[in-house]
Backbone bond lengths (Angstrom), bond angles and torsions (degrees), N, CA, C in turn:
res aa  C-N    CA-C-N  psi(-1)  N-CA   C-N-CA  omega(-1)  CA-C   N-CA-C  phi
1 X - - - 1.462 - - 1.524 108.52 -
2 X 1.433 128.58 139.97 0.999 129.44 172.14 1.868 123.76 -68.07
3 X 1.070 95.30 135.58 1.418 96.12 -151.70 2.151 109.80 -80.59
4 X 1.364 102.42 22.18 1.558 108.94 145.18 0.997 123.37 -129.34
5 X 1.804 137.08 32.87 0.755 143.03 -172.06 1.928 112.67 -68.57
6 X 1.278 92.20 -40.03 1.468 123.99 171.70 1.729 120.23 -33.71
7 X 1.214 105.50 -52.01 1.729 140.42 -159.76 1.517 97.44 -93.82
8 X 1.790 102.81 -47.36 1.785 103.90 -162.66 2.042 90.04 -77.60
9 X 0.519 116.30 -85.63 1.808 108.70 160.09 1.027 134.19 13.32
10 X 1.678 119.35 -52.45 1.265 119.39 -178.69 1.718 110.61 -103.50
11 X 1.288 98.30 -7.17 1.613 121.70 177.05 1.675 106.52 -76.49
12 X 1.788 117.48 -34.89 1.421 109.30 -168.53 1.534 101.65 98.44
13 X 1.230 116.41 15.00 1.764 110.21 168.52 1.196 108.59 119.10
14 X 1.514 124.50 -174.02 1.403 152.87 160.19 1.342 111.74 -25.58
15 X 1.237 148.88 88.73 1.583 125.71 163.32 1.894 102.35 -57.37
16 X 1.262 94.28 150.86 1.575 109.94 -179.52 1.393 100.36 32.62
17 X 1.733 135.83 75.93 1.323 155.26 171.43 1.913 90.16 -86.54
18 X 0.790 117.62 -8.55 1.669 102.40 -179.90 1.252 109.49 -93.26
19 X 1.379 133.07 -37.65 1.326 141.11 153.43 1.853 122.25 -80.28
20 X 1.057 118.37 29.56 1.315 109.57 161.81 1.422 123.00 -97.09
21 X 1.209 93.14 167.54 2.032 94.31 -163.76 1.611 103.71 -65.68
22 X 1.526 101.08 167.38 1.595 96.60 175.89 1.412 100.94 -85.62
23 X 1.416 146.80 8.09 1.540 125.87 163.89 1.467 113.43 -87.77
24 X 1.455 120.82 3.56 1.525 116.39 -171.65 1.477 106.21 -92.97
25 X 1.237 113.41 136.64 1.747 116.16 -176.72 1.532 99.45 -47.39
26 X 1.865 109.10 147.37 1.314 127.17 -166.78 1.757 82.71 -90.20
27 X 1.419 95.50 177.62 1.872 114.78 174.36 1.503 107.63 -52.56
28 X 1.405 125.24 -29.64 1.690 92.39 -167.94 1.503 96.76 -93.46
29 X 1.512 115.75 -35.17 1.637 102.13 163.12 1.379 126.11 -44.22
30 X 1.336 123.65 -39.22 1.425 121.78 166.55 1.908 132.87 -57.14
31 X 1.690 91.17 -25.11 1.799 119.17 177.36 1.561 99.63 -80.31
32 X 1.739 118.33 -37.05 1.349 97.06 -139.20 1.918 74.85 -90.29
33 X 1.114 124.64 -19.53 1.639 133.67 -174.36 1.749 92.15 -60.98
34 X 1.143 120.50 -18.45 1.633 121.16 -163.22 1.517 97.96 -81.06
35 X 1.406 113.65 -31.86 1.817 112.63 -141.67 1.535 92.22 -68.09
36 X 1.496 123.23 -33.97 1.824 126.33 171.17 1.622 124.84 -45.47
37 X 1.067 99.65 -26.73 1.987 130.55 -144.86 1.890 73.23 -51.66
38 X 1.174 121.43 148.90 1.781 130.36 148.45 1.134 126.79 -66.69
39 X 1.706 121.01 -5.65 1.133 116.10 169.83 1.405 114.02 -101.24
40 X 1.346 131.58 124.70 1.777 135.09 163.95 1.336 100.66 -23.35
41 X 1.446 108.50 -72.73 1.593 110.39 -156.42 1.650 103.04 -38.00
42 X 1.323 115.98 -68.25 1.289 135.89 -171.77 1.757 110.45 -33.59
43 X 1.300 103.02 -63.56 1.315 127.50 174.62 1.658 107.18 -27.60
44 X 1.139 83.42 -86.39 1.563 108.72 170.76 1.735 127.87 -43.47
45 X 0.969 98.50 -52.53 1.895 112.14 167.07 1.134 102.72 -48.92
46 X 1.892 119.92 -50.11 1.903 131.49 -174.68 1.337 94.87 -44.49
47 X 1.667 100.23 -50.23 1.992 94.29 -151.14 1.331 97.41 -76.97
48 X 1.422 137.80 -23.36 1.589 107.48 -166.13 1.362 107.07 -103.90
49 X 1.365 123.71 23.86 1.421 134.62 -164.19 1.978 86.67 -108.81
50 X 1.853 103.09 -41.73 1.412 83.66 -171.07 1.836 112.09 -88.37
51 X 1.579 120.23 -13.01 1.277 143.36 -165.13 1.881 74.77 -65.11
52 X 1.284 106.97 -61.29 2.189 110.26 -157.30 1.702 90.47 -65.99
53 X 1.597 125.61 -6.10 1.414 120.85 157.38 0.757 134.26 -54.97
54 X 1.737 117.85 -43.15 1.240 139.30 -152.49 1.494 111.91 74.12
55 X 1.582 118.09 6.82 1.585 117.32 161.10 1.442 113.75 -89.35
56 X 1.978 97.64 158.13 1.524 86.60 -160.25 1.787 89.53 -105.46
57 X 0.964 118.09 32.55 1.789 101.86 179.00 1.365 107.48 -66.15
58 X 1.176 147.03 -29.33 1.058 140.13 -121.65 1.927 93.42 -115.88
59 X 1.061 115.21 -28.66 1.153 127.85 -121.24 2.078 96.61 -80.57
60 X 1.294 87.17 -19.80 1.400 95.54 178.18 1.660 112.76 -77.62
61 X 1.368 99.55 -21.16 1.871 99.41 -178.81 2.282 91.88 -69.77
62 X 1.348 88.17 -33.14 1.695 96.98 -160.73 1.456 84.87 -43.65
63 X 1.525 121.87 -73.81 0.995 128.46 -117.07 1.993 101.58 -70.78
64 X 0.860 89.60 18.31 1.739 102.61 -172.53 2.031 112.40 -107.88
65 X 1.687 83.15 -15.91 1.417 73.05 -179.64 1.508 118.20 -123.82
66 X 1.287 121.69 136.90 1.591 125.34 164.09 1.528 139.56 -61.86
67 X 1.500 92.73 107.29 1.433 88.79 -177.37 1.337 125.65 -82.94
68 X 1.415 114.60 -13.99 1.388 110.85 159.83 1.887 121.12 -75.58
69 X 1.131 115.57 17.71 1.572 89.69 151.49 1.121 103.67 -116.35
70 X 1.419 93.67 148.64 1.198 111.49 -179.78 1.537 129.64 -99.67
71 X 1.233 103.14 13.30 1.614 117.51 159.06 1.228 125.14 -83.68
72 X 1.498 114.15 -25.70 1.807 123.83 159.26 1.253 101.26 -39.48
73 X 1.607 103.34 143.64 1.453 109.88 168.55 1.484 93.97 -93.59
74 X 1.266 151.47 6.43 1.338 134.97 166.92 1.926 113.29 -101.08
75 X 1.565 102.70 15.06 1.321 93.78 -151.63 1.764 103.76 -81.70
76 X 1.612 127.10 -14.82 1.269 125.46 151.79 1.682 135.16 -62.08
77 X 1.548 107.09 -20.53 1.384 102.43 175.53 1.808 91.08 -96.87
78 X 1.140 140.62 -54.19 1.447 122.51 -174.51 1.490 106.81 -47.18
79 X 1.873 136.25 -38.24 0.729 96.39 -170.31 1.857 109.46 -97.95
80 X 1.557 119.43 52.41 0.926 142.33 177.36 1.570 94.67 -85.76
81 X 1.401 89.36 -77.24 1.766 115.59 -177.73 1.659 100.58 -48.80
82 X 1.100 128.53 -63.40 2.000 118.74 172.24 1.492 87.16 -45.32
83 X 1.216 147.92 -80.27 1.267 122.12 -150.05 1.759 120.39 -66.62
84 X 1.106 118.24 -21.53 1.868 125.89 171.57 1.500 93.21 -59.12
85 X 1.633 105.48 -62.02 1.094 80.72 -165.05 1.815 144.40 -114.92
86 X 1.913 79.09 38.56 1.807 85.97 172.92 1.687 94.70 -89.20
87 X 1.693 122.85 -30.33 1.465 136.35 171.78 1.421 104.07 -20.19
88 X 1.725 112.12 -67.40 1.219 126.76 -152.15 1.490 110.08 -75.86
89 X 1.441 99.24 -28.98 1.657 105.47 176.56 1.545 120.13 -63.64
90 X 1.406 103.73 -41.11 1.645 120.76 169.47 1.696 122.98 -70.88
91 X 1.723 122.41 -13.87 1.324 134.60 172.22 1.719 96.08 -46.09
């Protein structure tokens, strides 16, 4: 693991990601580096950032969380991600 993966994570990503070199991990390498993070929020934000990818790293943090309540503060972007991906099932 790259050893600011840690920092870029709790920061919300890449500072200046438009100018970084082409050998530095792209955004979902930086998300899927998130799914470890000690914080839930973080964790969780990784996975449905890579689920609205269409990558499946994440998918195991998903599978832990409910998108039908609606007292979750994640419960509008998961049920983002249920809607991508009942979409994709029906393509």
């Amino acid at each position: 693991m790259h050893p600011g993966h840690g920092r870029q994570c709790a920061r919300g990503g890449l500072p200046g990601a438009w100018r970084r070199p082409a050998n530095l991990p792209g955004p979902a390498d930086v998300l899927a580096a998130c799914l470890a993070d000690e914080h839930e929020g973080i964790r969780i934000t990784a996975a449905i950032r890579l689920a609205l990818r269409d990558d499946p790293r994440g998918a195991e943090v998903l599978r832990d969380c409910d998108a039908a309540d609606q007292s979750s503060p994640y419960h509008w972007d998961l049920l983002d991600v249920w809607r991508r991906q009942t979409l994709n099932t029906t393509d």
